[in-house]
VOPAGU-2260 file (C-alpha; in pm, 1 decimal, decimal comma):
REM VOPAGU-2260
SITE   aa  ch    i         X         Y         Z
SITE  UNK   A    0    1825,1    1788,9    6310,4
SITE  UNK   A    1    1841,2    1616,1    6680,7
SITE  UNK   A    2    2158,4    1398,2    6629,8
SITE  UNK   A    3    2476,4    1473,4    6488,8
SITE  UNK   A    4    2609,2    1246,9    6247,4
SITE  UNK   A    5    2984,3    1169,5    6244,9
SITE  UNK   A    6    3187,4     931,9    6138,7
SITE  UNK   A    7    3413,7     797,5    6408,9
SITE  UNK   A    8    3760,4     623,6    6338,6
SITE  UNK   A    9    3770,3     331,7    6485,2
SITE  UNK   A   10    4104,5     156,9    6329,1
SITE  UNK   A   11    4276,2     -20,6    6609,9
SITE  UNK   A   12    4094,6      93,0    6880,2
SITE  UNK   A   13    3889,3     -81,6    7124,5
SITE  UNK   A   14    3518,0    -103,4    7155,3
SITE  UNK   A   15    3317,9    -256,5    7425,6
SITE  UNK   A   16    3112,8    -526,2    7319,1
SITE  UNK   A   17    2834,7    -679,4    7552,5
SITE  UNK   A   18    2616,1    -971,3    7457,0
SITE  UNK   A   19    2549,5   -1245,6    7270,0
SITE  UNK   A   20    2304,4   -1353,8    6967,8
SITE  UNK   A   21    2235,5   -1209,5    6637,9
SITE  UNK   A   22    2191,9    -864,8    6714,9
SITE  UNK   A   23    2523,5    -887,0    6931,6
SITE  UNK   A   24    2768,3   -1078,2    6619,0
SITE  UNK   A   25    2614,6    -811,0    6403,1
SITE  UNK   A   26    2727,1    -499,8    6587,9
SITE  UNK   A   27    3075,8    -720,2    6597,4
SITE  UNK   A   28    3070,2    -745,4    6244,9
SITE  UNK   A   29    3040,2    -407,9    6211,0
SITE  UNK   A   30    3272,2    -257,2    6418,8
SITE  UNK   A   31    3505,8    -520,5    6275,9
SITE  UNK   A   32    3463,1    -421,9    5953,6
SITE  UNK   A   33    3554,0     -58,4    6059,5
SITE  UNK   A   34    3919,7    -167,5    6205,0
SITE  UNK   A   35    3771,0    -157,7    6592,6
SITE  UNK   A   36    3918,3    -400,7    6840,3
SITE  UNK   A   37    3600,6    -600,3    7025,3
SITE  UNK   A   38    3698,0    -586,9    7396,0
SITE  UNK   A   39    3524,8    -685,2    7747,7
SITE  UNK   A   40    3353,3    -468,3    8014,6
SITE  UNK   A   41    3651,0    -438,3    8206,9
SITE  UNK   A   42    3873,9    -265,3    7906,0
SITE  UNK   A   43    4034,0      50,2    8037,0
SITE  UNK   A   44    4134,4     221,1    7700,2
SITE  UNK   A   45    3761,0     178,9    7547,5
SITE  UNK   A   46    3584,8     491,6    7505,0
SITE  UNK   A   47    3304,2     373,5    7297,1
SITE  UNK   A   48    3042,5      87,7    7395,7
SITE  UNK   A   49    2776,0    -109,3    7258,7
SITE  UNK   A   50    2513,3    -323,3    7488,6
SITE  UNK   A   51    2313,8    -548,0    7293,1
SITE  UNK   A   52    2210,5    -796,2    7615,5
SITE  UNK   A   53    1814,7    -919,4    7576,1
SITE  UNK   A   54    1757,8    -894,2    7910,6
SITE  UNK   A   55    1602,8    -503,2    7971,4
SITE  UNK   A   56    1742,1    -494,9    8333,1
SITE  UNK   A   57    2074,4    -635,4    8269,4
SITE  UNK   A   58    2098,8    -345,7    7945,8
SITE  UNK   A   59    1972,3     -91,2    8151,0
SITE  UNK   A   60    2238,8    -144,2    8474,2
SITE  UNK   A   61    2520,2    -230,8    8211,8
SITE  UNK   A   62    2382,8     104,6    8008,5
SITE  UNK   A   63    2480,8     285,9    8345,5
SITE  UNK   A   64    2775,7     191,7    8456,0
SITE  UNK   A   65    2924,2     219,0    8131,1
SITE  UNK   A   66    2794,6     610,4    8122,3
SITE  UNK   A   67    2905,6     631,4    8463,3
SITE  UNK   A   68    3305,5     548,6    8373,9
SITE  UNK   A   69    3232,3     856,9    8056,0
SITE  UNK   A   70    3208,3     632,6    7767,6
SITE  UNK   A   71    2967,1     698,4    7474,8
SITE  UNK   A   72    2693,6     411,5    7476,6
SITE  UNK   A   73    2506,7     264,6    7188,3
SITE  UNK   A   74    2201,9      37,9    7308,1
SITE  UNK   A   75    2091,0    -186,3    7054,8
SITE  UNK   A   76    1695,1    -149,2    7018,0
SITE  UNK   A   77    1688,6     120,7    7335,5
SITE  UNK   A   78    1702,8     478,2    7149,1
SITE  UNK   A   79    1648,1     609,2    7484,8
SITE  UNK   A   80    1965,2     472,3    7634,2
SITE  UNK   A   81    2172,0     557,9    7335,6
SITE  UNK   A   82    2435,1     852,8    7334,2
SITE  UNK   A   83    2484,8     768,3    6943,9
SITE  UNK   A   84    2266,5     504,6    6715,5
SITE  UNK   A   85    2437,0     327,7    6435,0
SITE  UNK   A   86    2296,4     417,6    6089,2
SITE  UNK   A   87    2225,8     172,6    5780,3
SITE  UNK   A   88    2578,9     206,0    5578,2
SITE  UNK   A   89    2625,2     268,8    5201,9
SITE  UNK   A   90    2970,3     177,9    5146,8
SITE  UNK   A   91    3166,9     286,8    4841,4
SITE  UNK   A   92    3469,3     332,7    4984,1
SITE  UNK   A   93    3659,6     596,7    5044,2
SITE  UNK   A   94    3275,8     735,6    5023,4
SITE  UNK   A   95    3010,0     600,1    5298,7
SITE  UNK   A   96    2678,6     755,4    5314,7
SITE  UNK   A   97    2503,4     709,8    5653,4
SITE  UNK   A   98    2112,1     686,1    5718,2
SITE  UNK   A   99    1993,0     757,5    6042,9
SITE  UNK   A  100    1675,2     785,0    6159,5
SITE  UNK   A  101    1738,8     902,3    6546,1
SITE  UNK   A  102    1645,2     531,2    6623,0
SITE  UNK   A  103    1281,3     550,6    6528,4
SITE  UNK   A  104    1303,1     285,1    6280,9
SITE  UNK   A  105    1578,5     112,7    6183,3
SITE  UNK   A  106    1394,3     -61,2    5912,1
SITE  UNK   A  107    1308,6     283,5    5744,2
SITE  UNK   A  108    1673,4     354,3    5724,6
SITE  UNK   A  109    1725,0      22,7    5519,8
SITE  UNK   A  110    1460,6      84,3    5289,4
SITE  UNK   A  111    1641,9     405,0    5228,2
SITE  UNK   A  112    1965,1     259,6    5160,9
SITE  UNK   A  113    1850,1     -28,3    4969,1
SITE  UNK   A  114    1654,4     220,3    4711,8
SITE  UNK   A  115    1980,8     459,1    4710,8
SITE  UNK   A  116    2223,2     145,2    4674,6
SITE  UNK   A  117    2072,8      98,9    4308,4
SITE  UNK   A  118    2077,5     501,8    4255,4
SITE  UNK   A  119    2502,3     559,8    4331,1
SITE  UNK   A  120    2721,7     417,9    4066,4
SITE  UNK   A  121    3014,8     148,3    4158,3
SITE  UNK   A  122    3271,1     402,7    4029,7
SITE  UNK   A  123    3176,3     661,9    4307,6
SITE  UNK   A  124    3494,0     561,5    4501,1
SITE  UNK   A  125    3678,9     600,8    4232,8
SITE  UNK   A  126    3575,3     957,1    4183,6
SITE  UNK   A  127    3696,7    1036,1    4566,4
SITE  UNK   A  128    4008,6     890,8    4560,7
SITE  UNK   A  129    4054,1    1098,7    4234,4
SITE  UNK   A  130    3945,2    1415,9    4414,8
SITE  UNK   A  131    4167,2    1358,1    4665,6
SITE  UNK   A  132    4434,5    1304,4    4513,1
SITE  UNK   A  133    4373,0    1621,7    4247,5
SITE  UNK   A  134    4342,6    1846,7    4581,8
SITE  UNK   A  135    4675,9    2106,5    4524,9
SITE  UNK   A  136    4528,9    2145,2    4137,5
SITE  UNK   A  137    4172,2    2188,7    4241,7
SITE  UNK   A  138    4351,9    2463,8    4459,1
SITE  UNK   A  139    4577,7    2620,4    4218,5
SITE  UNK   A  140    4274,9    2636,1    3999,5
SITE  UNK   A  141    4054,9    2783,7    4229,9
SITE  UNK   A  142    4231,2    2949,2    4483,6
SITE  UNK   A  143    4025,0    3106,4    4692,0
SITE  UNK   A  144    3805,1    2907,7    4944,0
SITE  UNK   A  145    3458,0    3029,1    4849,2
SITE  UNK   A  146    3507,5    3025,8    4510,3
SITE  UNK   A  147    3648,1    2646,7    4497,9
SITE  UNK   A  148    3359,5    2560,3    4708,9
SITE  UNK   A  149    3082,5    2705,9    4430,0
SITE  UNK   A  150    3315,4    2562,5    4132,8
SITE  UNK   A  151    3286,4    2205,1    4359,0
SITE  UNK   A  152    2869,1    2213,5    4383,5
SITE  UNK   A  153    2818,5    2315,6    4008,3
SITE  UNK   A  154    3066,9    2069,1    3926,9
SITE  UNK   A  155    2867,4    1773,3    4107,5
SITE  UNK   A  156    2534,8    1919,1    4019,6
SITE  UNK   A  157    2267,1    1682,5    3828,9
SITE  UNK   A  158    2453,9    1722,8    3471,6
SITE  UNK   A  159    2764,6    1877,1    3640,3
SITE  UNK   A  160    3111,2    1763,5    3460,8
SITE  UNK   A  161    3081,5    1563,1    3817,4
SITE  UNK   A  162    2782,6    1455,5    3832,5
SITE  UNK   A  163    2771,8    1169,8    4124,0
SITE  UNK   A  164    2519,0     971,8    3977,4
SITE  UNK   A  165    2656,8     894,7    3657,4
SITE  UNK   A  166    2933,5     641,1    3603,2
SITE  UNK   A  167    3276,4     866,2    3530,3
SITE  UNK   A  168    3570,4     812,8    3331,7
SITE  UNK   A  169    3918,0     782,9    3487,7
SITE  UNK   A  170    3993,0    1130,0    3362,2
SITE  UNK   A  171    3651,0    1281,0    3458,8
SITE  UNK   A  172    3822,3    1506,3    3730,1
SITE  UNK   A  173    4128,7    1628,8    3501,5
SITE  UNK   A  174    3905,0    1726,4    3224,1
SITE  UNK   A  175    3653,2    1912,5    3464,5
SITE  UNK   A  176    3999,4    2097,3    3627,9
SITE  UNK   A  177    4086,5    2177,3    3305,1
SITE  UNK   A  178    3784,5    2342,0    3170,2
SITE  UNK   A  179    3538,0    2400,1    3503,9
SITE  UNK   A  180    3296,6    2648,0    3512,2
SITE  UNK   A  181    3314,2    2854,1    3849,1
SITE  UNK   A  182    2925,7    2773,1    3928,8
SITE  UNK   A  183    2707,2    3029,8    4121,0
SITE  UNK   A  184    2887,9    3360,8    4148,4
SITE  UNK   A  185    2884,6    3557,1    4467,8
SITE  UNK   A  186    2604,0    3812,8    4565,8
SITE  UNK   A  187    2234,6    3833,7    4598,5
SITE  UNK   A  188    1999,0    3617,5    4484,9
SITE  UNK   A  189    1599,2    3654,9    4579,0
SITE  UNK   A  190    1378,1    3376,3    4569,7
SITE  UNK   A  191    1016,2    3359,1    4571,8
SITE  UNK   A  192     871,9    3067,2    4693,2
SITE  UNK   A  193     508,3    3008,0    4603,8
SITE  UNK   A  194     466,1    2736,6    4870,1
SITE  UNK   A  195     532,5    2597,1    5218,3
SITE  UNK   A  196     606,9    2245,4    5025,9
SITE  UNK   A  197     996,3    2215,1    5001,3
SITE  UNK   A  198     898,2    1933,9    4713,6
SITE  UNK   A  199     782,7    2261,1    4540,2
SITE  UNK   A  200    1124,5    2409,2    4492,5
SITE  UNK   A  201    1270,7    2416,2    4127,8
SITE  UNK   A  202    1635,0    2290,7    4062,7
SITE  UNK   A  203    1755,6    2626,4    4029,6
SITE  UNK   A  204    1602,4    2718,8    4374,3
SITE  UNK   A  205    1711,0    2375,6    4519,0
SITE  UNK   A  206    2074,9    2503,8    4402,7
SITE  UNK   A  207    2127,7    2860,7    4506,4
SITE  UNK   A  208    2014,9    2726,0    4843,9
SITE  UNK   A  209    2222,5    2461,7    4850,4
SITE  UNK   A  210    2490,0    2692,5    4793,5
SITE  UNK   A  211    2418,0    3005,2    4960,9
SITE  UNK   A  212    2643,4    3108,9    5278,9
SITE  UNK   A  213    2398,8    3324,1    5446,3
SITE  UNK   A  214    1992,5    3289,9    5432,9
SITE  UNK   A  215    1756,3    3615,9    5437,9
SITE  UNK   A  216    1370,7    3476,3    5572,1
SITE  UNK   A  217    1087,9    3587,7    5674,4
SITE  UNK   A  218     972,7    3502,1    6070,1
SITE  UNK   A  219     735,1    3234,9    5883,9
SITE  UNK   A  220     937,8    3073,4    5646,1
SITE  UNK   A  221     852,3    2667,2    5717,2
SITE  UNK   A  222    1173,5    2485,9    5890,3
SITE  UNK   A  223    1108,5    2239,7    5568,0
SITE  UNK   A  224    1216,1    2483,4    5313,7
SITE  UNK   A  225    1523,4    2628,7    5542,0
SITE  UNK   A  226    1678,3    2301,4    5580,4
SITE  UNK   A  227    1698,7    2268,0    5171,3
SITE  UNK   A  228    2022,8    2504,6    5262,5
SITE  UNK   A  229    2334,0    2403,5    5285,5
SITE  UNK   A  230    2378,5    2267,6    5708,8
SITE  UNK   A  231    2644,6    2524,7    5815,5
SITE  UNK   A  232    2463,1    2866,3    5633,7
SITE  UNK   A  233    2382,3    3113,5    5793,7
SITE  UNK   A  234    2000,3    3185,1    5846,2
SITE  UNK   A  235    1892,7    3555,8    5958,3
SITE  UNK   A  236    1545,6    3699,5    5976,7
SITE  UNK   A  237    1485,5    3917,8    5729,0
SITE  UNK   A  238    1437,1    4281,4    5824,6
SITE  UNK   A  239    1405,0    4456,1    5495,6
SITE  UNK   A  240    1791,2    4639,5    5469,9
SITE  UNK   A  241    2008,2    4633,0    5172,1
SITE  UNK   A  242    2271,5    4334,1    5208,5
SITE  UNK   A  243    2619,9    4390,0    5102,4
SITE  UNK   A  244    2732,7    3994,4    5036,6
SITE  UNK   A  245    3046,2    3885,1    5074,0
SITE  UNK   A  246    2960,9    3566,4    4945,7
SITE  UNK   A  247    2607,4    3352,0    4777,4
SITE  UNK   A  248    2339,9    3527,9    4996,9
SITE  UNK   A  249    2015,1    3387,4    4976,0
SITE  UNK   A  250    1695,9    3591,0    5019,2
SITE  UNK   A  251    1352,7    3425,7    5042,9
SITE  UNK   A  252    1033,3    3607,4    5042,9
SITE  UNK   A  253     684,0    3466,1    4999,1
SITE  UNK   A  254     549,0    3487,1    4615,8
SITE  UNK   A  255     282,0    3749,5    4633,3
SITE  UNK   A  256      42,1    3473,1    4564,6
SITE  UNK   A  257     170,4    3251,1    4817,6
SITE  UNK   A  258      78,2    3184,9    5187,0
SITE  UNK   A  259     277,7    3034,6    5486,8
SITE  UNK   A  260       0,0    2722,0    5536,7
């Protein structure tokens, strides 16, 4: 991972917009859509900025001087300039789904989101604002954090009482509250992975990881397969000793008829 994505709040605050053209009313449109103020060069309060000027000089000095005063720059078509890139947006509100691709290709990251726009149902906001607004029940039912946190993934797993890609009734969240299972338990789990392929991972392997909080490996486990886990885990080399889990741990060893390349 070399960026971090976040989502910024923008409502009512002011952005610095430079240029004109297409590429220039899009970012305004954008950035407008979000609740952000379009402001001038000069603003004092800005803390974000966006330079989408043709001319490379004029970017480049305006690119500067912005960094120079501590604001965080986007340059439109300049990945090298940029302190943050602006993804292609999947917007089912309160739920947006951001595809980023580091500025390598922008038109990759709509290709992405056009395919996934068919995949994600209309009623996905729905769901969130229902979650959201079930949060002191989802508690009471689960109280602890770890444990609410399993009963969550199983419940949004493909065929979970969830389920994010399927189209859910209004009372899909009471219903799963009422009678959800508590999804994968903590303690130990071994995996054997009989290839370097991440595409090779079964669902049930694709699931522990994603819900493991710490990740045994060996030195030569690929990146590929480590990143299947979820992004704040844990990872630790293996070195053989009996774990003691407080929570999902995850050990991964190489099937015995397996290899590393």
């Amino acid at each position: 991972m070399n960026q971090l994505p976040i989502f910024l709040n923008l409502r009512g605050r002011p952005v610095i917009l430079l240029g004109d053209g297409e590429a220039a009313d899009a970012k305004r449109r954008l950035i407008e859509r979000s609740g952000g103020i379009c402001v001038a060069e000069g603003s004092p309060e800005a803390r974000v900025a966006i330079v989408a000027l043709e001319d490379e000089a004029e970017a480049i000095a305006a690119v500067a001087r912005l960094k120079a005063r501590g604001l965080i720059v986007n340059a439109v078509d300049r990945p090298a300039l940029c302190d943050f890139t602006t993804p292609a947006i999947i917007d089912r509100d309160p739920v947006l789904i951001a595809i980023g691709t580091g500025g390598a290709s922008a038109g990759l990251a709509k290709a992405l989101r056009q395919r996934l726009e068919g995949l994600l149902p209309a009623t996905l906001g729905d769901l969130a604002r229902a979650l959201d607004a079930a949060r002191d029940a989802i508690r009471l039912r689960w109280p602890g954090g770890a444990e609410r946190r399993r009963a969550i993934d199983a419940a949004f797993a493909p065929g979970g009482a969830l389920d994010v890609l399927a189209d859910q009734g209004a009372d899909a969240v009471e219903r799963w509250i009422g009678g959800g299972r508590a999804g994968v338990s903590a303690g130990l789990y071994e995996i054997a992975i009989g290839s370097p392929d991440p595409d090779d991972l079964t669902l049930r392997q694709v699931r522990l990881l994603g819900s493991a909080d710490l990740v045994l490996h060996p030195r030569d486990m690929p990146s590929a397969i480590l990143s299947r886990a979820r992004a704040d885990a844990a990872m630790q080399i293996d070195d053989g000793a009996d774990a003691a889990p407080e929570g999902v741990t995850v050990r991964l060893a190489w099937a015995p008829t397996a290899g590393s390349s």
